[in-house]
C-alpha atoms as one frame of an Amber mdcrd trajectory, in Angstrom:
protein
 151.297-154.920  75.728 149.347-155.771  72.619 146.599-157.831  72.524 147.615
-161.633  73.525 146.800-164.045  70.243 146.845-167.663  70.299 147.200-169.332
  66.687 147.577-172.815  68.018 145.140-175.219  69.184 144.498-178.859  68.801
 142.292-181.376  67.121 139.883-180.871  64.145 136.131-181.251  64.365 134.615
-183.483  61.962 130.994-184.015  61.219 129.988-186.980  59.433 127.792-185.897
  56.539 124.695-187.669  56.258 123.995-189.448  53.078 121.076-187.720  52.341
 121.834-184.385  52.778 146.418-155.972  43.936 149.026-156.500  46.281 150.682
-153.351  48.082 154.590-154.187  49.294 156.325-153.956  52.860 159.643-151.919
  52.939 161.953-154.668  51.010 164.142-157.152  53.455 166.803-156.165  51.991
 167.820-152.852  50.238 171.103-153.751  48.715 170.988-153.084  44.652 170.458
-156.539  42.537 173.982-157.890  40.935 174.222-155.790  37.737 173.728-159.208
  35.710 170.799-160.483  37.150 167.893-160.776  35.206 164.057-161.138  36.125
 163.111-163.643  33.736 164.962-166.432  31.778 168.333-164.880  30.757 170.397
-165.371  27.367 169.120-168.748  26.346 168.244-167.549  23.065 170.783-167.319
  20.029 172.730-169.810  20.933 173.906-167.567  24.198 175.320-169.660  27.105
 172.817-168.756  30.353 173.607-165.194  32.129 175.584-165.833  35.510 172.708
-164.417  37.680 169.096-165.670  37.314 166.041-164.350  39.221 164.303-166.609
  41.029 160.795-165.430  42.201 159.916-167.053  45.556 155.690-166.974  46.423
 154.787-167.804  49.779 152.407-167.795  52.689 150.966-169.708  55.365 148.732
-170.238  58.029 146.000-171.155  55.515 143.769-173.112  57.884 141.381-174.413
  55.441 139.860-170.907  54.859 138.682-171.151  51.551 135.964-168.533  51.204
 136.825-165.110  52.263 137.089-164.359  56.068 134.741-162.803  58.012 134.844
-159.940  60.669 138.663-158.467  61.786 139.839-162.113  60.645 139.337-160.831
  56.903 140.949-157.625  57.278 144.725-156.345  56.779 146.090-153.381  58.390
 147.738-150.698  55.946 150.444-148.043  57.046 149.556-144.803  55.091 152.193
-142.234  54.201 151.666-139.874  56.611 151.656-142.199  59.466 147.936-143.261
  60.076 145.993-146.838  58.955 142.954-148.353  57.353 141.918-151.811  56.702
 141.753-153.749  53.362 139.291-156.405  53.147 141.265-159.428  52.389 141.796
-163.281  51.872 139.585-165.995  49.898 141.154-168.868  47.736 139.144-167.315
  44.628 141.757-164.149  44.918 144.235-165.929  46.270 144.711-167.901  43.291
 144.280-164.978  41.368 146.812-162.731  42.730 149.511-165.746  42.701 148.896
-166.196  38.794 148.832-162.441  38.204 152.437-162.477  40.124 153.812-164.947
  38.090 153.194-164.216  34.858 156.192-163.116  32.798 158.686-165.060  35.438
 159.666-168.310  34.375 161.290-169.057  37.426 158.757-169.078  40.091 158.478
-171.896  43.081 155.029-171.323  45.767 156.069-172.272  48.889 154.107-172.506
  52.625 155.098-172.228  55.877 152.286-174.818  57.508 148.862-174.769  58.826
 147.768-175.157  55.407 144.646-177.336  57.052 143.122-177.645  60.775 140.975
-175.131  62.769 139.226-175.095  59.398 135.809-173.648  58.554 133.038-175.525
  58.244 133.508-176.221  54.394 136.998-177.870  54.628 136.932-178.930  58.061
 133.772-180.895  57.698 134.959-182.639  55.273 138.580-183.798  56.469 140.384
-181.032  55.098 140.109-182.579  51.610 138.365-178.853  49.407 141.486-177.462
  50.928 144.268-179.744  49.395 142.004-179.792  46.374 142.475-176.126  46.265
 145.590-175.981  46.834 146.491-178.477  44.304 144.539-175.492  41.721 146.934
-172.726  43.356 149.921-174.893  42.218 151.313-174.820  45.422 155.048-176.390
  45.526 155.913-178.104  48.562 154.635-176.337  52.266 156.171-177.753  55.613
 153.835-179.180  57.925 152.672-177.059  60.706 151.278-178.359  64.213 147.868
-178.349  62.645 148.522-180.929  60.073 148.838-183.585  63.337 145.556-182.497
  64.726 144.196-186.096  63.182 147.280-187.558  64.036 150.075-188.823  61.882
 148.193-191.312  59.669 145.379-189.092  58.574 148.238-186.813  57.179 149.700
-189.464  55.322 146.431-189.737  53.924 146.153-186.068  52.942 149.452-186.277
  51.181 148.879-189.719  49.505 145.120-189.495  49.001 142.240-192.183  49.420
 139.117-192.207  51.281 138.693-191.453  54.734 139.126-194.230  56.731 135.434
-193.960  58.427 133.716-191.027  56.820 134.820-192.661  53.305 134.444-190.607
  49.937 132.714-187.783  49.851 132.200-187.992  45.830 132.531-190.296  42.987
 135.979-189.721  42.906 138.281-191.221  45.671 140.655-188.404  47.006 144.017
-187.955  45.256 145.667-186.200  47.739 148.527-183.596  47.731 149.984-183.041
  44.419 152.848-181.082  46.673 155.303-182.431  49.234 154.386-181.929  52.885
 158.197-181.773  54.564 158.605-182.862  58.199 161.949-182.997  58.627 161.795
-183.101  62.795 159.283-185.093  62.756 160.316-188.462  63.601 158.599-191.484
  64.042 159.778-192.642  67.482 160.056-196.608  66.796 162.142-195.981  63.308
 163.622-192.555  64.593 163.553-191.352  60.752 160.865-188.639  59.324 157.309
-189.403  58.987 157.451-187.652  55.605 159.843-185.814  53.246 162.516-183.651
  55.389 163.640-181.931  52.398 162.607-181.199  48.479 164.727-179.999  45.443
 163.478-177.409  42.608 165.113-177.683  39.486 164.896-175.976  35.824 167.491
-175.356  33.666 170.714-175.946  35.837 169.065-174.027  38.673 168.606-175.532
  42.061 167.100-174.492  45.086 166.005-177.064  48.253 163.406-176.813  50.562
 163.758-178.369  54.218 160.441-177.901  56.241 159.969-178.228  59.917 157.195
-177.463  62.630 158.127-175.706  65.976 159.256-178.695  68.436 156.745-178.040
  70.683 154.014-179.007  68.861 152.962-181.681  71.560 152.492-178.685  73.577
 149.869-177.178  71.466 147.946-180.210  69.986 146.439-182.875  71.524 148.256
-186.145  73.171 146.313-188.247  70.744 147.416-186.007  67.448 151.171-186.701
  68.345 150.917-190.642  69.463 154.008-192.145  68.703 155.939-189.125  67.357
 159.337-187.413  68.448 159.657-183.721  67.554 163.254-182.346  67.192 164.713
-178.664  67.581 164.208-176.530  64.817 167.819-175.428  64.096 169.568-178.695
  64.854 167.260-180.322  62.322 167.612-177.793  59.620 171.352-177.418  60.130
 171.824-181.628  59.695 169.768-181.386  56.426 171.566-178.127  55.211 174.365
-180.036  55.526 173.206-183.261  53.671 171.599-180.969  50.556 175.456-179.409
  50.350 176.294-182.762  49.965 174.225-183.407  46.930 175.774-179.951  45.278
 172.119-177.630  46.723 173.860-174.627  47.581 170.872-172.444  47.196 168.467
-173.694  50.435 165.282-171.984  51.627 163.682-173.029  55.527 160.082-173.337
  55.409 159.434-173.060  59.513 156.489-173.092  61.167 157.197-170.994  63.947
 157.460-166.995  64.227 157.707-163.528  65.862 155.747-160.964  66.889 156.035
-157.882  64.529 156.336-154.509  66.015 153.903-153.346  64.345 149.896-154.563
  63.305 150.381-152.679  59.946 151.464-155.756  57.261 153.612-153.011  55.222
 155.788-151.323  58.115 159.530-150.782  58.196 160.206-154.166  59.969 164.191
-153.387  59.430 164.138-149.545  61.350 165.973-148.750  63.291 168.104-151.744
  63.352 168.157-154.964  61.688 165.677-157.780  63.368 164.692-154.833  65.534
 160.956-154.583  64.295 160.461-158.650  65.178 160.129-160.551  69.029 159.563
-163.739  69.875 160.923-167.547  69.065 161.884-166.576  65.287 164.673-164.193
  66.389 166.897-166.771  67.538 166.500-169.626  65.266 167.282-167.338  62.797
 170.413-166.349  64.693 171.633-170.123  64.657 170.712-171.391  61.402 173.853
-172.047  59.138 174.645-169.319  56.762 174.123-171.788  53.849 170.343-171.544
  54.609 169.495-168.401  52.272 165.915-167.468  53.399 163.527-168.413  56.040
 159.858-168.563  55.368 157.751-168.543  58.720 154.641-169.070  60.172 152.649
-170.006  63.224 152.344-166.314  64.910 149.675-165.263  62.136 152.225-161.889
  61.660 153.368-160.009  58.903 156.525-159.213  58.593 159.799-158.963  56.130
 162.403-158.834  58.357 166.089-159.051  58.249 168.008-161.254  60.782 171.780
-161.839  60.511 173.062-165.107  60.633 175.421-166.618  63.069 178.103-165.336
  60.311 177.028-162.011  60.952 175.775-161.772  56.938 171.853-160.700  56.618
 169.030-163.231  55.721 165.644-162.434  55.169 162.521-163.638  56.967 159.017
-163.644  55.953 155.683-164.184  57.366 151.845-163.587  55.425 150.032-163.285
  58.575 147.082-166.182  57.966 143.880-166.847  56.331 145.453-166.054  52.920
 144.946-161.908  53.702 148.482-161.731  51.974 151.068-163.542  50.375 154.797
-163.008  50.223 157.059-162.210  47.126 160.386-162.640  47.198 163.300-162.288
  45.020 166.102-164.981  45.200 169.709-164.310  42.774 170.960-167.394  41.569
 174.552-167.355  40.627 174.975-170.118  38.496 178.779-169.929  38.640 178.379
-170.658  42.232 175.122-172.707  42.587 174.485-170.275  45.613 171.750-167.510
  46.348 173.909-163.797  45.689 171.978-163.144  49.497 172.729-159.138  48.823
 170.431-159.065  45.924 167.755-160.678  48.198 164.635-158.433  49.103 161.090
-159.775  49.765 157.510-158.307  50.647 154.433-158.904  51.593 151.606-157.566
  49.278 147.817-157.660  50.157 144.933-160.623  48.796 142.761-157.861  47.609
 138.721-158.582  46.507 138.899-155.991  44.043 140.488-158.510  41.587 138.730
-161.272  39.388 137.662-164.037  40.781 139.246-167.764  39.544 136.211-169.682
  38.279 138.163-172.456  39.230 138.108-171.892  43.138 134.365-170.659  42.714
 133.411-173.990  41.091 135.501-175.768  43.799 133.752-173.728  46.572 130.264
-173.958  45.107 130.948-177.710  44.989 131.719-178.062  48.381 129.419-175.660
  49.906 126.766-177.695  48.413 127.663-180.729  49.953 127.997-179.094  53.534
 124.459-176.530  53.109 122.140-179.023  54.479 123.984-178.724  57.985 126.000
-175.436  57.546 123.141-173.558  57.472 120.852-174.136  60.284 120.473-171.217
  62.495 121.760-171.805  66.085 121.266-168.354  67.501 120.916-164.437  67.334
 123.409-161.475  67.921 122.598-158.180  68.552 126.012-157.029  67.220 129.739
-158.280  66.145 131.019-160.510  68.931 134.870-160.126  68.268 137.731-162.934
  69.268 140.472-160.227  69.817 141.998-158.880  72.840 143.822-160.195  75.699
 140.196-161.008  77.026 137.560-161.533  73.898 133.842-161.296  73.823 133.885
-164.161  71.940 136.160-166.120  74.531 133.731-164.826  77.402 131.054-166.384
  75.371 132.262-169.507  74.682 133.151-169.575  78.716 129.772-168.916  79.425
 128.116-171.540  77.645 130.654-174.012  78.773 129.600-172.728  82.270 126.331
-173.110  82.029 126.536-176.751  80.255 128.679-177.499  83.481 125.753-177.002
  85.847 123.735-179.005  83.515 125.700-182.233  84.255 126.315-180.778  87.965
 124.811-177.983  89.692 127.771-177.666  91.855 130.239-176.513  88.583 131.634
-172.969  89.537 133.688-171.513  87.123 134.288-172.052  83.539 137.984-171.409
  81.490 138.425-171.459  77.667 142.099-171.511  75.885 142.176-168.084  73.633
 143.938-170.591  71.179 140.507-172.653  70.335 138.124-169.411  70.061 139.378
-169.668  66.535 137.059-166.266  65.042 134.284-164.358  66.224 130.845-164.001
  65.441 129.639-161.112  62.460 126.342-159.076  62.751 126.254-159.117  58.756
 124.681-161.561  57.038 127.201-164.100  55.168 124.658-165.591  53.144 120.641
-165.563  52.734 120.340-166.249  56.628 119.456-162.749  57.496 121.683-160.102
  59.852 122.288-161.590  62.830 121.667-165.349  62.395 124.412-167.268  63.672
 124.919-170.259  61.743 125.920-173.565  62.199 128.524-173.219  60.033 129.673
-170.118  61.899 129.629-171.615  65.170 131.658-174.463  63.259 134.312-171.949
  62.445 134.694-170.154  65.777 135.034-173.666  67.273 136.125-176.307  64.581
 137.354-178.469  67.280 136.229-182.378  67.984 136.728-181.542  72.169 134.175
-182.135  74.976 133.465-180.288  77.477 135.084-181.637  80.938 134.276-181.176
  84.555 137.571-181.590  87.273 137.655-180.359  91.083 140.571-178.078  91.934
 141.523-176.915  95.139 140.923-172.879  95.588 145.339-173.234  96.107 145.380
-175.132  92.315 143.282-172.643  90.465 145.503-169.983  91.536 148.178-171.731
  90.002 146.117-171.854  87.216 145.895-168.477  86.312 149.361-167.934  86.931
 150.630-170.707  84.960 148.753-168.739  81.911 151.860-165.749  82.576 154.616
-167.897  83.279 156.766-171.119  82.674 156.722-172.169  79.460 153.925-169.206
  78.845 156.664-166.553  80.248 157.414-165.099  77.004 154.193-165.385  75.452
 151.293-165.666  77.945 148.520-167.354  77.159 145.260-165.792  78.956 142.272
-167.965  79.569 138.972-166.698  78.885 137.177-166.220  81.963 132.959-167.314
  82.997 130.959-164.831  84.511 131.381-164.287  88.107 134.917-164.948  87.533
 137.157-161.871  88.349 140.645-160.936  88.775 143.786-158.068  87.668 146.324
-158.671  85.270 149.676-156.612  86.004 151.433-156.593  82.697 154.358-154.210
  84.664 155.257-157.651  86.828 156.678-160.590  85.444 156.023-164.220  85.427
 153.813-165.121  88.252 153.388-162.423  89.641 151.222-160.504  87.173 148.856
-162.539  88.391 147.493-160.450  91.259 146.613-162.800  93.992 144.613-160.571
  96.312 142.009-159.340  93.734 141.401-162.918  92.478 137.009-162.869  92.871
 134.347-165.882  92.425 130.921-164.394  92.322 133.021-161.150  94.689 134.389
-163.723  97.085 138.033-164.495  97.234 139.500-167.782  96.437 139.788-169.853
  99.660 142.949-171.981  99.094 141.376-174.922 101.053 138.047-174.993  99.317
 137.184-176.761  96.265 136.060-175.460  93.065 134.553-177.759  90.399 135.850
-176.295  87.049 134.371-176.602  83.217 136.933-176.878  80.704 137.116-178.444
  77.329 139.368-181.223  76.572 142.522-180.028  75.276 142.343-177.905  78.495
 141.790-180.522  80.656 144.828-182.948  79.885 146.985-179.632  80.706 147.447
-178.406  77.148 148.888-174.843  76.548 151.482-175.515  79.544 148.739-175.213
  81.885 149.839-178.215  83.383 147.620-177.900  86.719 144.458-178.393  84.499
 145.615-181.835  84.052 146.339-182.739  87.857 141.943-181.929  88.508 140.372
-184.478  89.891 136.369-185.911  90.141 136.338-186.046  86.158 133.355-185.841
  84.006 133.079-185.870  80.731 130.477-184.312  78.916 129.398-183.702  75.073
 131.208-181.687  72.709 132.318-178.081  72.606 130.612-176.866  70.018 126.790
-177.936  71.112 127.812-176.705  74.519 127.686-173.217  72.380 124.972-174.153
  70.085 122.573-174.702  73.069 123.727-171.906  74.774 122.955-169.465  71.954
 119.373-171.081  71.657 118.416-171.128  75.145 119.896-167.466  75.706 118.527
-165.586  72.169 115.787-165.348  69.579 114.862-163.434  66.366 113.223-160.554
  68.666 115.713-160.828  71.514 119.317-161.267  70.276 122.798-162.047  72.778
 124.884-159.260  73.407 128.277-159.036  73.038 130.158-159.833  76.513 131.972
-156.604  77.836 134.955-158.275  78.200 135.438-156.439  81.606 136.589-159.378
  83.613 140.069-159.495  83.501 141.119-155.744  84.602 144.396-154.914  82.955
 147.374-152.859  84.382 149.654-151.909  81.552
């Protein structure tokens, strides 16, 4: 079983700042030959000549963003290529600079070109966007020319009003403006069409847009996976409904027929899980939709056949798969893995005779965000801009590593960290605190030996620490029974986490085996469950560290919220800050955690 990744998570942190301070292409989605008519640019409008019958439309997209404007660090900045004769090697990748870049490099010469996202365009941001509301990041993508995105669970990590705000603009409504200027907001649509305001019952924003130019038409309906209330906090999703992805796109397939749209493209933030890590495999051998798992398989099986594409998200995979429709007829789907480490390029046939997508001439894939291209002085300005608004606190050193500490794996170094300091804040506010447990879906990066800036190799940063935990949650203290935190772990393998478990990140002392051969609760290996290499007495009680999200029962980990004895301490982020401090110095760096705690049987 491959490592166990966890995209989602819940709230953004926010700081107030003080006043004084060349892409290389997947197997195609589909390899049928393009109608002999078509033509890749603007056909037979000169000399008079009606408009061919077939016009290429060129179809950008990616998602999963997440404010990450400067290039990524560590395995977080890195693609995965498939070589010809069967090994890999990693690209450095991502970075809005070459973003932008490779997008206006891709369109020139096509006159018919939309840019489309699949959510998570903000939220879990670094440091540079997230301390500043997520503002650089619409700014920037504003510069990218970005068309209309759905939103993804992350855009209701402030709640519904604070995205309102992102797509209408105006000052924050208690960190204010951050410059002369007051913020203009989105000059894209953000489409929520299943998510509806639960007094009104009708869409908190747009549920569908229409691209037009000369006679062509293509819409856009945008949803987020329904259970976003499962994956963000209570608070983000106050007063929201959020409806089933295929029902809702079905409804408004239906409506844009109505208004002559024949020609629709999903934008869905949910996904699969590719067979493969490499971004450029064969997604379609040996079968079609064989080379993707997970939730994306079968909303793609039930979405109407007058839905022509589906553009995904959520999973932070790559993949250009093909999926047959309920009509048996195959439809591509897309995803650019995250960060903006790739973005997506597919080819849509417009018959204009029809006002429908010809969906054999459809192919798509995914082509690398190299940094061997030129930078756009646009995004540099806009970084440098930003970056000097957020130095004075970014850069303050909060600690020393001796080496990378990576976030991937079932059980992360950087997870084990994070559970560690929360651990040993616990016993700060009570010595009797036991254990500590960390979702794998807030340890949002790791931690990189190499210097990012002038800090020296080694320094961790503020403004690193901000980006492995960009999160506004505290650090909470419940009792369980020994009975309940059994439960616990095996709620992390089954339920609603049957299909894809989510594994907490264990505290020192904290020991037990994972049997990925079981299923459901029972990989959870009751007899070699250890505290400090005593088993779990069902009777006793264990006082328990978690951090917020955790502790209202978030990640269907219900049991977390049934604790009891509650405590509420400071927030997440200092718990690691003075952890780091306390535990390393210039001459006597922290050392990665072995990430030996969790012993898996495959």
């Amino acid at each position: 079983m491959p490592a166990i990744s966890q995209p989602h998570h819940r709230r953004r942190r926010t700081v107030r700042l003080l006043a004084a301070a060349a892409g290389l292409a997947t197997v195609g989605a589909l390899a049928a030959a393009l109608p002999s008519t078509a033509a890749a640019g603007e056909s037979g409008t000169s000399g008079g000549k009606a408009p061919s019958r077939y016009q290429d439309v060129q179809l950008l997209s990616f998602n999963d963003l997440h404010g990450n404007l400067e290039p990524p660090s560590g395995s977080s900045g890195r693609v995965t290529e498939l070589q010809a004769d069967g090994t890999t090697k990693t690209i450095d990748a991502g970075g809005v600079e070459y973003l932008a870049t490779h997008l206006r490099e891709a369109r020139a010469g096509n006159k018919y070109s939309i840019t489309a996202a699949g959510g998570d365009m903000v939220g879990a941001s670094p440091l540079i966007s997230g301390l500043f509301h997520d503002e650089p990041t619409i700014e920037a993508l504003n510069g990218l020319d970005l068309d209309v995105t759905s939103v993804g669970n992350h855009e209701f990590d402030e709640g519904a009003k604070e995205l309102a705000r992102l797509q209408k603009g105006g000052c924050h409504p208690t960190a204010g403006c951050y410059t002369d200027e007051e913020f203009a907001g989105a000059n894209f649509p953000y489409l929520a069409a299943n998510v509806l305001n639960e007094k009104t019952g009708k869409p908190i924003l747009k549920p569908y847009w229409v691209w037009k130019k000369n006679g062509v038409k293509v819409g856009f309906i945008g949803v987020t996976l329904e259970d976003t209330p499962g994956v963000v906090s209570a608070e983000g999703v106050k007063g929201l409904k959020f409806k089933d992805e295929v029902e809702t796109i079905n409804k408004y397939a239906k409506e844009l027929q109505r208004q002559g749209v024949k020609s629709i493209v999903a934008l869905i933030h949910e996904g699969g899980a590719p067979a493969s890590a490499s971004y450029n495999y064969d997604c379609d051998a040996p079968g079609a939709g064989d080379g993707v798992s997970g939730p994306i398989v079968d909303i793609a099986k039930n979405i109407t056949p007058q839905v022509d594409a589906l553009v995904t998200g959520h999973t932070h995979a790559a993949y250009a798969c093909t999926i047959n429709d309920p009509a048996g007829n195959p439809r591509t789907v897309t995803s650019a893995a995250s960060f903006g480490r790739l973005y997506t390029d597919t080819t849509l046939t417009y018959d204009r005779w029809t006002g429908d997508i010809a969906r054999t001439a459809v192919k798509s894939a995914n082509h690398v965000v190299t940094r061997t291209v030129a930078k756009a002085t646009d995004m540099t300005e806009l970084i440098s801009r930003w970056n000097t608004l957020a130095a004075p606190i970014g850069n303050r050193a909060i600690g020393y590593i001796s080496a990378d500490i990576p976030s991937t794996g079932t059980e992360s170094p950087m997870g084990d960290l994070i559970a560690d300091a929360q651990l040993a804040y616990g016993k700060q506010l009570d010595p009797e605190t036991d254990l500590a447990l960390m979702n794998p879906g807030g340890v949002r990066a790791g931690l990189t030996y190499a210097a990012k800036g002038a800090e020296g190799d080694g320094v961790v940063t503020y403004a690193e620490g901000f980006t492995v935990q960009p999160f506004s949650n505290t650090v909470n203290l419940q009792d369980f029974t020994g009975a309940q935190l059994v439960q616990v772990l095996q709620e992390q393998v089954s339920g609603s986490n049957l299909a894809s478990p989510k594994i907490l990140q264990p505290s020192s002392g904290l020991t037990y085996t994972l049997d990925l051969t079981k299923t459901g609760a029972e990989r959870i290996v009751v007899d070699s469950i250890r505290l400090n290499g005593a088993a779990i007495d069902p009777a006793a009680t264990y006082r328990v560290a978690t951090n917020s999200f955790l502790a209202g029962g978030g990640d269907g980990i219900t049991t977390l919220g049934l604790g009891t004895n509650d405590l509420v301490g400071a927030d997440d982020l200092a718990a690691l800050e003075q952890y780091l401090l306390a535990n390393s110095s210039a001459t006597s760096p922290i050392a990665p955690p072995a990430a030996n705690r969790i012993t898996i049987v495959k």
